[in-house]
C-alpha positions as CSV (number, residue, x, y, z in Angstrom):
1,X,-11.7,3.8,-16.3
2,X,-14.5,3.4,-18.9
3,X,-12.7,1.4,-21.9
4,X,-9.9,0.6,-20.2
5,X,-7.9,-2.5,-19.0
6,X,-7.0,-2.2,-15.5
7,X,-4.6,-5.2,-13.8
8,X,-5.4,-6.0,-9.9
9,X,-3.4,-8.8,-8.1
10,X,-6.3,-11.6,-7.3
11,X,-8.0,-10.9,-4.0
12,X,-6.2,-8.0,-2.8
13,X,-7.6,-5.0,-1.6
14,X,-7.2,-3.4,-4.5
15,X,-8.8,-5.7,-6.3
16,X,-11.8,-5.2,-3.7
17,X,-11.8,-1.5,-4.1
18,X,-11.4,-1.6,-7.8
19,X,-14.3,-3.8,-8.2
20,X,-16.3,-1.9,-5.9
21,X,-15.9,1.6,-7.7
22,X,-15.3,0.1,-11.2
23,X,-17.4,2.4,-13.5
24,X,-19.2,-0.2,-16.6
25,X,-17.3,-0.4,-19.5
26,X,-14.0,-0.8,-17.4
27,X,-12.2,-4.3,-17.6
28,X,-10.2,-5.7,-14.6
29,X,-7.5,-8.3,-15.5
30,X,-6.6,-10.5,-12.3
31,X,-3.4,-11.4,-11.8
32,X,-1.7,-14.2,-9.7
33,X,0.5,-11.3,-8.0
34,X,1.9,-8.0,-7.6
35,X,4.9,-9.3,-9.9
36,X,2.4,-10.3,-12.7
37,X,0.4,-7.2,-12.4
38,X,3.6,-4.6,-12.7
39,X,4.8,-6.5,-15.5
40,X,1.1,-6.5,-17.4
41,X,1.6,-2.8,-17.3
42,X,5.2,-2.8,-18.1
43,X,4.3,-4.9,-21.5
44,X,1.4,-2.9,-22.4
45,X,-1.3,-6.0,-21.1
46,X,-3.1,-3.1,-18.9
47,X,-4.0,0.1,-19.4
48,X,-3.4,0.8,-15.7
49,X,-3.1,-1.2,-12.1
50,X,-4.6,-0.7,-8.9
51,X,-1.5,-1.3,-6.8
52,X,0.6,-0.4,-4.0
53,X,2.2,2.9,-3.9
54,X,5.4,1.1,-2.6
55,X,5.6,-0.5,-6.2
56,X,5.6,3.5,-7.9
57,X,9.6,3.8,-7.6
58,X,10.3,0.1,-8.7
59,X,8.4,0.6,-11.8
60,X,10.1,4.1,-12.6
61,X,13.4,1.9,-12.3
62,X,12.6,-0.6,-14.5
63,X,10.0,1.2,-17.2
64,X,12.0,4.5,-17.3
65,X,11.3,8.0,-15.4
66,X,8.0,9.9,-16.2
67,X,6.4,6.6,-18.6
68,X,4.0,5.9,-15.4
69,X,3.0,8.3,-12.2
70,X,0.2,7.7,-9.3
71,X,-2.9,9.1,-10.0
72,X,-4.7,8.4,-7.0
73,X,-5.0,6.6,-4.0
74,X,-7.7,4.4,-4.2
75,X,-7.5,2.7,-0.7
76,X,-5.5,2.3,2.0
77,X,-4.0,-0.9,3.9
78,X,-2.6,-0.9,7.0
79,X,-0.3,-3.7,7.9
80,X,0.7,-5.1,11.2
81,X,2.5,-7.6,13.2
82,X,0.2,-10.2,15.1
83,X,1.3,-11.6,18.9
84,X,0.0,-14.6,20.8
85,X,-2.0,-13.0,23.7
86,X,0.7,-13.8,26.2
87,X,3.2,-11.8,24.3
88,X,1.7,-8.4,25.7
89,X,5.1,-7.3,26.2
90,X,6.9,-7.6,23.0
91,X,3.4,-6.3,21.3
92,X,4.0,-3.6,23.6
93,X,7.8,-3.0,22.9
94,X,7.2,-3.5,19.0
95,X,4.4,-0.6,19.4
96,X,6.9,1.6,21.1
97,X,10.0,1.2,18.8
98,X,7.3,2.5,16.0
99,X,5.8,5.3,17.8
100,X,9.4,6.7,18.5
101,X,10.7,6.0,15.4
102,X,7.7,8.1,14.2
103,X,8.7,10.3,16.6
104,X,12.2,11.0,15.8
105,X,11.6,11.0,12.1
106,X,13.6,7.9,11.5
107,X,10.7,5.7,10.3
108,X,10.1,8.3,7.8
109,X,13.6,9.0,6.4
110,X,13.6,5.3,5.8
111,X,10.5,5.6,4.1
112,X,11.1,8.4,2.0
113,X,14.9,6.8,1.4
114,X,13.7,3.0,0.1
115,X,10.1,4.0,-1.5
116,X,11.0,7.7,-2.7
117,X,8.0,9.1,-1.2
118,X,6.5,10.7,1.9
119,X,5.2,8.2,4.6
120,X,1.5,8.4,4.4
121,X,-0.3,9.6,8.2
122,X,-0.7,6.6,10.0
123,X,-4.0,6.0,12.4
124,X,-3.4,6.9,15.4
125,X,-6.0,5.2,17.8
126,X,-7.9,1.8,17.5
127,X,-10.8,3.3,16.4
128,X,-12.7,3.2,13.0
129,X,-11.5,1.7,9.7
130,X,-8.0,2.0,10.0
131,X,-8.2,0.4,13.9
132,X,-5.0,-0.3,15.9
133,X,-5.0,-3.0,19.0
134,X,-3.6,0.0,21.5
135,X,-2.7,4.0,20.9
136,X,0.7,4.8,18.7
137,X,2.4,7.2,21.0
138,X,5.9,7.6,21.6
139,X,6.9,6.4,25.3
């Protein structure tokens, strides 16, 4: 990344993990969003973006096929739904629906369907970086 302009939405974990491993000589450009950082690439602003691999296929759409691939994965996010403590039972139901939807290969069909890649392996216990509240496995 040495000489080059990279775009990072503001405060996201890409900009955290860019910033971390950014080698001297590199440049990061913040932007307000996700939207303003595809679009700094898209206009030639950036040399490249530390963004989500969800966004790969949308670009391909709008910049053309083959102008701009994934390199690398530079970190990975987890997202998740929060409950109120008394909601143990929807939080519960919620974790099931995913872990059979894993399970039955559904959640990855969609995946693969609406972000044209393989679902990446999901944690699968609450333990270490990438913790869940309760074990992911199918009922």
């Amino acid at each position: 990344m040495t000489g080059l302009r990279v775009g990072v939405p503001r405060g996201t974990p890409q900009d955290i993990a860019l910033t971390k491993a950014a080698p001297k000589g590199a440049t990061i450009q913040r932007y307000d969003d996700d939207a303003n950082t595809v679009q700094a690439l898209i206009a030639n602003q950036v040399d490249l973006i530390g963004g989500a691999s969800t966004q790969v296929r949308n670009i391909a759409h709008v910049a053309g096929d083959g102008k701009f691939e994934q390199k690398f994965v530079l970190a990975r996010a987890y997202n998740a739904a929060a409950f109120r403590p008394s909601e143990r039972a929807l939080a519960d139901a919620c974790s099931a629906f995913v872990a059979n939807s894993l399970a039955n290969g559904s959640l990855p069909a969609l995946f693969d369907r609406w972000i044209g890649t393989s679902l990446p392996d999901m944690p699968a216990t609450g333990e270490g970086d990438a913790a869940l509240p309760i074990s992911m496995t199918a009922l």
